[in-house]
C-alpha positions as CSV (number, residue, x, y, z in Angstrom):
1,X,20.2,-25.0,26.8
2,X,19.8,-26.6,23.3
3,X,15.9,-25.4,23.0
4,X,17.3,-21.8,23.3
5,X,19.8,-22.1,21.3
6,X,17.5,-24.0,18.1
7,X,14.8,-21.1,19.2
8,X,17.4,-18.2,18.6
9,X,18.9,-20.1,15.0
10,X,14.8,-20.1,14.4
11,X,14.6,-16.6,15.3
12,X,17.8,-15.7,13.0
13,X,16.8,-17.7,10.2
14,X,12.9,-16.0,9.7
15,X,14.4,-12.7,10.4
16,X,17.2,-13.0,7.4
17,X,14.2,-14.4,5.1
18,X,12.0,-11.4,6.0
19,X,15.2,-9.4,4.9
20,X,15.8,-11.6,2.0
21,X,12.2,-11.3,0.4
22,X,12.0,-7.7,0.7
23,X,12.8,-6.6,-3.0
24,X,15.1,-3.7,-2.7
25,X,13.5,-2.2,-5.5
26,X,11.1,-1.6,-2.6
27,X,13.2,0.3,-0.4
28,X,14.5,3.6,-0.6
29,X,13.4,6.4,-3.3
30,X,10.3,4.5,-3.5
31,X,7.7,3.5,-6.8
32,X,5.7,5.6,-8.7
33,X,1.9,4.9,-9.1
34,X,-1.1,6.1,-10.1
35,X,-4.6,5.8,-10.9
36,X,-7.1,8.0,-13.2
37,X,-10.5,7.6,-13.2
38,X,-13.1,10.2,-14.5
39,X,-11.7,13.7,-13.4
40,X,-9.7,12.3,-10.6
41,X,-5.9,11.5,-10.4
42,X,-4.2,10.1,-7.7
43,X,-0.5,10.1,-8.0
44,X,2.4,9.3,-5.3
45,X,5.0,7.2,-4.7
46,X,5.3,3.8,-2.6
47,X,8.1,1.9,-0.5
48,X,9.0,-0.4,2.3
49,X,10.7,0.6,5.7
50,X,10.6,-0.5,9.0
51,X,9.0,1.3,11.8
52,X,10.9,2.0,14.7
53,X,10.1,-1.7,16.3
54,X,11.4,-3.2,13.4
55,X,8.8,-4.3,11.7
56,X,8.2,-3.5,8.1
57,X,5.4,-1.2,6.8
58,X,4.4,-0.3,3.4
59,X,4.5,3.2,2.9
60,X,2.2,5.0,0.5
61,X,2.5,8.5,0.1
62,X,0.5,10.7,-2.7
63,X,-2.5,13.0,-3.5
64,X,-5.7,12.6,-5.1
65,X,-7.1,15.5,-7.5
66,X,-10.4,15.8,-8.4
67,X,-12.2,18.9,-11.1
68,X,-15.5,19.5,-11.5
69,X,-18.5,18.8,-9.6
70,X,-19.2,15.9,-7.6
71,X,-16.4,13.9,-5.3
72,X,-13.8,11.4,-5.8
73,X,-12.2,9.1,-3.4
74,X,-8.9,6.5,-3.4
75,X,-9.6,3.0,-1.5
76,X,-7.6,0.0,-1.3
77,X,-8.0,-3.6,-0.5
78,X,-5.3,-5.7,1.6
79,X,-4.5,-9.3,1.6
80,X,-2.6,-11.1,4.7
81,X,-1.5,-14.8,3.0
82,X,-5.0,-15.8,2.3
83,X,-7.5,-13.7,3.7
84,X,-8.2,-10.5,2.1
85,X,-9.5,-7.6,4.1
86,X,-12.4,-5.7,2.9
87,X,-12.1,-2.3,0.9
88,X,-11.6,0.9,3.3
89,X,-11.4,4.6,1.8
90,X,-8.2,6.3,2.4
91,X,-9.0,9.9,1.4
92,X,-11.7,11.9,-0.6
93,X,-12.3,14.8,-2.2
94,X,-15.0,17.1,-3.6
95,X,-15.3,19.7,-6.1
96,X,-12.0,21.2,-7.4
97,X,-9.2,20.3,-5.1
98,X,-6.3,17.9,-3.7
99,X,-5.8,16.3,-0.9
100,X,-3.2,14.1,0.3
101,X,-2.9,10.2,0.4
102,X,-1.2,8.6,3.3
103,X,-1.1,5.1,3.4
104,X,0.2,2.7,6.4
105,X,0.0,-0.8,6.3
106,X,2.2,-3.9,7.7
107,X,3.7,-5.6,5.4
108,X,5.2,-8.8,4.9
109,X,6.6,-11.0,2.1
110,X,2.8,-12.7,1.6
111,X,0.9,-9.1,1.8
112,X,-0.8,-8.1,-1.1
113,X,-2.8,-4.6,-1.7
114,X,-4.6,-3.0,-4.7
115,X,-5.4,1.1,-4.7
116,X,-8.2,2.3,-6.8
117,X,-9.9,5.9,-7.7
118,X,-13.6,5.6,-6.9
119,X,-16.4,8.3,-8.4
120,X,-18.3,9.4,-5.1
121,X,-17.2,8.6,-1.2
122,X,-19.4,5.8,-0.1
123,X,-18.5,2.5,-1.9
124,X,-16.6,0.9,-4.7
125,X,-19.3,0.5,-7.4
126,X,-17.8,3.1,-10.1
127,X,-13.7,2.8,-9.7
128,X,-10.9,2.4,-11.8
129,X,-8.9,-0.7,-12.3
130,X,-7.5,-1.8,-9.2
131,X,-3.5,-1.0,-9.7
132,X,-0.8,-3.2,-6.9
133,X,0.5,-0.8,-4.6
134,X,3.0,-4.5,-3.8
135,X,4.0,-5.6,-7.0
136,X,7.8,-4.1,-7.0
137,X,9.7,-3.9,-10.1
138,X,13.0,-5.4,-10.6
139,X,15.7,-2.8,-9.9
């Protein structure tokens, strides 16, 4: 009876720090962002939530707009603790036009991601700055 009992203050405890370390900042309206790079803009907003299992999931919600010949494309680049995942293209577009950015990822108080604004669709060799999409501002 005692191991259940420690398992469950466990349980309790790393479910209130998981609340605790979710900067409310994060939560709600959402964060602005965006990223220029050559005649592309992407722009959106960005926040935390939990899915309908609980868990929480960064949310990143936006469009990338692109003039003039040629294509553009937004990638980004995750971190779990201390192993980063490679870069993988969320949306592209060519010529003149916009498309929309949708953006799910789990998300926990170590995660760290990056968004950038890439000239062309097949690799991350002429991009912006890499901008956090997980830095939150005090609020």
């Amino acid at each position: 009876m005692r191991a259940r009992t420690r398992i469950w203050a466990v349980a309790a405890m790393a479910a209130a720090l998981v609340t605790a370390a979710t900067p409310a900042s994060a939560a709600g309206d959402g964060v602005p962002w965006s990223v220029t790079h050559g005649t592309a803009e992407a722009e959106g907003d960005r926040r935390i939530a939990r899915t309908a299992t609980g868990v929480l999931q960064l949310q990143v919600d936006g469009k990338l707009s692109h003039t003039g010949e040629g294509c553009s494309s937004v990638w980004t680049r995750f971190q779990f603790d201390m192993a980063p995942m490679p870069a993988r293209k969320q949306a592209q577009v060519c010529g003149d036009g916009t498309v929309e950015v949708t953006i799910r990822g789990t998300y926990m108080p170590t995660t760290t991601a990056r968004l950038t604004v890439c000239k062309g669709t097949e690799n991350t060799t002429d991009c912006a700055q890499w901008a956090s999409i997980t830095h939150w501002p005090i609020g």
